[in-house]
C-alpha positions in Angstrom: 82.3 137.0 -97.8 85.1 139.7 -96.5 83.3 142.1 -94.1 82.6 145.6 -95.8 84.8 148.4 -95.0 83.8 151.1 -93.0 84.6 155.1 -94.1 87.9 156.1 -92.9 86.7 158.5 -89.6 88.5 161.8 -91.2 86.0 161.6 -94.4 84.7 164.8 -96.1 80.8 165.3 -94.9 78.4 164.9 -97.7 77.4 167.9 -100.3 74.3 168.6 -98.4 75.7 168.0 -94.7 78.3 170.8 -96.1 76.0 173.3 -97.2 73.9 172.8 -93.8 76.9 173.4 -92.4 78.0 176.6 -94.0 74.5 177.9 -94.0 74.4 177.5 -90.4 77.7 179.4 -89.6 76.5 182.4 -92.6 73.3 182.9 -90.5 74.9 182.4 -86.9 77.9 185.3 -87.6 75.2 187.5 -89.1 72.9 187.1 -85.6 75.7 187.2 -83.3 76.7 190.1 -84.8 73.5 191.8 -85.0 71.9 190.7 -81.7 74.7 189.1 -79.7 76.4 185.8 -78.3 73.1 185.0 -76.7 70.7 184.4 -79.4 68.4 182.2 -79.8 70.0 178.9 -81.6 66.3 177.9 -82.8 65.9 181.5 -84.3 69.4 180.6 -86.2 68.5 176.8 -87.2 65.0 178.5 -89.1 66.5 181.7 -90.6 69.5 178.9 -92.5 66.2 176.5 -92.9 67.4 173.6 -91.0 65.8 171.9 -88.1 67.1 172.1 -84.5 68.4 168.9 -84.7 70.8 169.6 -87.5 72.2 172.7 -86.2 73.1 170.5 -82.7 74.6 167.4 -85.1 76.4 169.6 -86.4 77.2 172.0 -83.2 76.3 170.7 -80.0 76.8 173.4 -77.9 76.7 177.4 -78.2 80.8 177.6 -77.5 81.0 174.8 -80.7 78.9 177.1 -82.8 80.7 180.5 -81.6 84.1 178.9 -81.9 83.5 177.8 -85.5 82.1 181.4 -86.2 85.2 182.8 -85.7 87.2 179.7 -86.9 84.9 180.0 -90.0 86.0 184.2 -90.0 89.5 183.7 -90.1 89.8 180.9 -92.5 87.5 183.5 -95.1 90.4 185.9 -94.4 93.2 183.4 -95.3 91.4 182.2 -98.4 90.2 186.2 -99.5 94.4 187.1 -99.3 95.0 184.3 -101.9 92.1 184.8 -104.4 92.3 188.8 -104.1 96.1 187.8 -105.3 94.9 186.2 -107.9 92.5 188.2 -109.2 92.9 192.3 -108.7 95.9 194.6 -108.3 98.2 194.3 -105.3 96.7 197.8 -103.8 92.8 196.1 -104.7 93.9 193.2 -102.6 94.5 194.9 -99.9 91.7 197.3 -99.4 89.2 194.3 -100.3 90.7 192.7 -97.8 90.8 195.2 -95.1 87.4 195.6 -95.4 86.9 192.2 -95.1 89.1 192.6 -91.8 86.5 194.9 -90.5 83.3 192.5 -90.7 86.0 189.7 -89.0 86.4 192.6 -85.9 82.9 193.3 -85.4 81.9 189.3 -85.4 85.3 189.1 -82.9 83.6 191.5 -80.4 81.0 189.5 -79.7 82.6 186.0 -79.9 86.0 186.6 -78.0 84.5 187.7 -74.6 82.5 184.1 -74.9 85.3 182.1 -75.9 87.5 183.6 -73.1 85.0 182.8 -70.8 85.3 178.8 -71.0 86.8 176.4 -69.1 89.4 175.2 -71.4 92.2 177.4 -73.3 90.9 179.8 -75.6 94.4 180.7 -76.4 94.8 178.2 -78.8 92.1 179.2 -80.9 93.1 182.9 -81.0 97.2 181.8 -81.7 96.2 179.7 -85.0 93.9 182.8 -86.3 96.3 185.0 -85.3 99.4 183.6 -87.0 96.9 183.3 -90.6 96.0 186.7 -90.3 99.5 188.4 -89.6 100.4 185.8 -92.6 97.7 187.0 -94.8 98.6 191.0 -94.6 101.9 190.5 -94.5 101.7 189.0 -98.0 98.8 191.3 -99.1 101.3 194.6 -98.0 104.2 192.8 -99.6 102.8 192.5 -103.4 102.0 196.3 -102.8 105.1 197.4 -102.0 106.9 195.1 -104.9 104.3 196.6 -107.4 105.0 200.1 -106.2 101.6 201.4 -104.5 102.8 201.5 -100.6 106.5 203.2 -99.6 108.5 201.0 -98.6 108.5 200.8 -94.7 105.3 200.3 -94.2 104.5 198.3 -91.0 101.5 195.8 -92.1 100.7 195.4 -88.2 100.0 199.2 -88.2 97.3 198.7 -90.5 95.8 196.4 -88.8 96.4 197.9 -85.0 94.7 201.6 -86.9 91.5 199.0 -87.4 91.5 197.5 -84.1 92.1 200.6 -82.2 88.9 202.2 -84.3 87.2 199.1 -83.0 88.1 199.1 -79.6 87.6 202.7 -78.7 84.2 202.9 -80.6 80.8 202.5 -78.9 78.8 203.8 -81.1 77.1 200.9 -83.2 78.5 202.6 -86.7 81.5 201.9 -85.5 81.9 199.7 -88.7 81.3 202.8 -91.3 84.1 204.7 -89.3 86.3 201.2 -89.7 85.5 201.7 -94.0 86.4 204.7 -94.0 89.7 204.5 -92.6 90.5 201.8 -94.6 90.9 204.2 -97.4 92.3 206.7 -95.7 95.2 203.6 -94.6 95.6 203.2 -98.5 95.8 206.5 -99.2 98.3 207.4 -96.3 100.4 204.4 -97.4 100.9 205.7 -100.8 104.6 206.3 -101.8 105.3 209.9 -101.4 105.5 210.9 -104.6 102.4 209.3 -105.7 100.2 211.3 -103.2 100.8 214.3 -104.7 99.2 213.3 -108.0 
């Protein structure tokens, strides 16, 4: 009788070990962000309603969990320019997904300074997100300006740098409503100068 054939190592996790998963990385970016990088990993394995033990199969460490925060963060970015594409005007898309930018800047502050602390190359991490973001604006500006609802010259790095900047010079924990409402001023500011005057 032929020996049975094992799964192939790269194999999708089951349904449930997915939604474990995802659960796990929902609850841990909400904590980090509300308390900090240093919570409790047990408080975050019972608010996604999963033992210890799963929450260290699936992340062993702190730095595993932190990094697939933020890995988690960015690929929600990539995957929110593409269906906002699809499904609402060009000048929709992009304020939905500025503001999405915003909650993927607050979760940032608290996981960059951890990730830069490793031993290991952070770099890496922060070069692949990077290039998916710049990506993702760059084609969420371009629809906008084909469709007529930002001028022409519009930088999509400047919207971005406005939000960053709001972010970086902040320290007052609203920081975030600030961040909204400049998104809209952004939109509004990027309008074709005609348009603004209607």
């Amino acid at each position: 009788m032929a020996a049975k054939r094992s799964q192939p190592a790269g194999r999708k996790p089951r349904a449930d070990a997915q939604r474990n998963r995802d659960r796990i990385l929902g609850v841990a970016k909400e904590a980090f962000t509300r308390s900090g990088a240093e919570t409790s990993l047990d408080d975050i394995a019972r608010e996604a309603g999963v033992g210890p033990g799963t929450l260290y199969r699936h992340f062993p460490t702190r730095e595993e969990l932190l990094e697939a925060v933020y890995r988690s963060e960015v690929e929600k970015l990539a995957a929110a320019e593409r269906k906002f594409a699809q499904e609402v005007p060009p000048i929709e898309a992009l304020r939905a997904w500025m503001l999405l930018f915003v909650d993927y800047i607050a979760a940032k502050k608290i996981i960059a300074p951890v990730l830069n602390s490793l031993v290991g190359d952070p770099k890496k991490v922060f070069e692949a997100s990077h290039a998916q973001i710049w990506d993702a604006i760059r084609a969420l500006v371009g629809r906008a300006i084909k469709s007529g609802d930002i001028r022409e010259d519009l930088d999509p790095l400047d919207l971005l740098r406005a939000l960053i900047g709001v972010a970086n010079v902040a320290t007052s924990p609203d920081w975030q409503q600030s961040a909204r409402r400049l998104v809209d001023i952004l939109i509004t500011g990027s309008r074709p100068i005609n348009s603004t005057a209607q």
